[in-house]
C-alpha positions, 0 to 999 in steps of 0.5 A: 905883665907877661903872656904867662902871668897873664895867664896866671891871673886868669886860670889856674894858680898852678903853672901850665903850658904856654900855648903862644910860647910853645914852652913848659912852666915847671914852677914853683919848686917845692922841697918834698922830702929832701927832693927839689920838685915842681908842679907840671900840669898835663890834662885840661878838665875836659880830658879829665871828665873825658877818661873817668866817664869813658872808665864808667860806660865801659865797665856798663858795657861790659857787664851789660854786654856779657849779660845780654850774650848769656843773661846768667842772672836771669832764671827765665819766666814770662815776667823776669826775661823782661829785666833784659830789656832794661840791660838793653837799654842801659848797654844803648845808653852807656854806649851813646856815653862812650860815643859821646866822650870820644867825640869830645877828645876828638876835638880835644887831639886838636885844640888841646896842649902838646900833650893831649894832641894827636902827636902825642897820641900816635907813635907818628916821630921817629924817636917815638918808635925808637923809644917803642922799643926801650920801653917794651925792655922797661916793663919787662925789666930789662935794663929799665934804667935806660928807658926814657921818661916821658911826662905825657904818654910813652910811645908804647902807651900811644899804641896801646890807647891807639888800638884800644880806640880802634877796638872801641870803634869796631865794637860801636859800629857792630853795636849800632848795627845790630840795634838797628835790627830791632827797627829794619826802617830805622836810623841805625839800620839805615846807617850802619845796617849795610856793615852786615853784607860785608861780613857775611850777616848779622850773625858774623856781626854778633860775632866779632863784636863779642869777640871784640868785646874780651879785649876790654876786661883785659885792658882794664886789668893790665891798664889798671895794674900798670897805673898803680905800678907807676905810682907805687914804684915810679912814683910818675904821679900817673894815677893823681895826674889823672884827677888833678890834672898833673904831677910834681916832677923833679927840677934836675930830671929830663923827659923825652916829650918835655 
C-alpha cells in the first residue's frame, strides 16, 4: 500500500494533497457535461470552520459597532439606553470570536497544506507579484484570457486578505483598548491601554477605529460579488470550495500554484 492509499483509507474518499510528497492528486476523473474533470481538495475543515465563523462575527461587529457609535434604534429613556449595554456585550463577544478564529489560522499558516500556508497567503515569490499585475487586467477585463488560473488564492487575493488582516488587527487592538476604559486597573487597560499616548488619546483611538471599521462592509460587498462572479462566470467553484473543501477542475487545465 502506497503513502496515498494510505491516506485514502484513512481520511477522506475524495483525493488531497500528499504532504510527504509534495504532490497534488487530482482523481478520479468525472465526465461532467462532455468535459473530463477531477476533484481537487484545497481547504482542511478547520479553515472551512474558521472563514464562516469569521464571516458570522464580522457582520456582528459591524452592525453592533455602528449602533454602539450612533445607537439609532434607541429612543433614549432611563430603561431603553440599557439595551446598549447588551450591544456592548455582544460587540465584546463576537470580537474574542474573530480574535479567536485568527489564532486557529495562524497555526493553520504553518501546519496546513500548500494552499492554506503563509506562502500562499502573502504575495512573497517573484511570480507572484508579476501575476499581480495580470490579475489587476483580469478583473477589469482587460485581455482576462492571459490571466493565469490559480487553484488557491491569486496573488491580488493574497493582498486583499493581507491587508483585510492587518485592518482586523488595527480594529481589535483599538477595541480592547477602549474597553479597557470601563476597568483603569484592569487586563485590557493594562495591555492595550498605552496604545492611547501614541495616538494622541482615547479619543483618536475611538477615531481610527471607527474609521477602520468602514473598510468592512466594503469588503464584504466586493468579496461577496467577486465570489458569486467567480462561480456564475469562472465556474472556479470558489463559493462550494469554501463549504465542501474543493472543486472539480479540468484534466487538461494548468494553474499557476498547482
Amino acid at each position: 500500500m502506497t503513502p496515498h492509499d494510505a491516506k485514502r483509507v484513512r481520511g477522506s474518499p475524495w483525493p488531497s494533497i500528499d504532504e510527504r510528497s509534495g504532490q497534488m492528486t487530482r482523481e478520479p476523473v468525472f465526465d461532467r457535461a462532455g468535459r473530463m474533470e477531477q476533484w481537487v481538495y484545497l481547504w482542511h475543515w478547520p479553515i472551512r470552520a474558521m472563514h464562516w465563523a469569521a464571516a458570522a462575527s464580522i457582520v456582528v461587529l459591524v452592525v453592533t459597532g455602528f449602533w454602539i457609535g450612533r445607537p439609532y434604534f434607541l429612543t433614549g429613556g432611563a430603561s431603553q439606553t440599557f439595551g446598549l449595554q447588551y450591544v456592548r456585550l455582544a460587540h465584546f463577544l463576537a470580537a474574542g470570536v474573530l480574535v479567536a478564529t485568527a489564532i486557529v489560522r495562524l497555526y493553520w499558516l504553518f501546519a496546513g497544506n500548500r494552499f492554506e500556508r503563509l506562502p500562499a497567503l502573502l504575495p512573497v515569490r517573484k511570480r507572484d507579484w508579476v501575476n499581480l499585475w495580470r490579475m489587476v487586467k483580469f478583473y477589469l477585463l482587460v485581455h482576462p484570457e492571459r490571466s493565469p488560473r490559480y487553484l488557491g488564492h491569486n496573488p491580488l487575493q493574497q493582498l486583499s486578505y493581507t491587508f483585510t488582516y492587518l485592518m482586523a488587527a488595527i480594529l481589535v487592538v483599538t477595541g480592547f483598548a477602549m474597553f479597557g476604559e470601563a476597568s483603569p486597573q484592569g487586563f485590557f487597560m493594562h495591555t492595550f491601554g498605552h496604545l492611547a499616548p501614541l495616538v494622541g488619546g482615547f479619543q483618536w483611538v475611538r477615531v481610527i477605529h471607527h474609521v477602520a471599521a468602514w473598510y468592512f462592509p466594503l469588503f464584504i460587498i466586493l468579496h461577496v460579488y467577486l465570489a458569486i462572479r467567480a462561480d456564475l462566470l469562472e465556474r472556479s467553484g470558489a463559493i462550494s470550495s469554501i463549504v465542501s473543501g474543493g472543486r472539480f477542475v479540468a484534466t487538461d487545465e494548468h494553474f499557476a500554484d498547482e
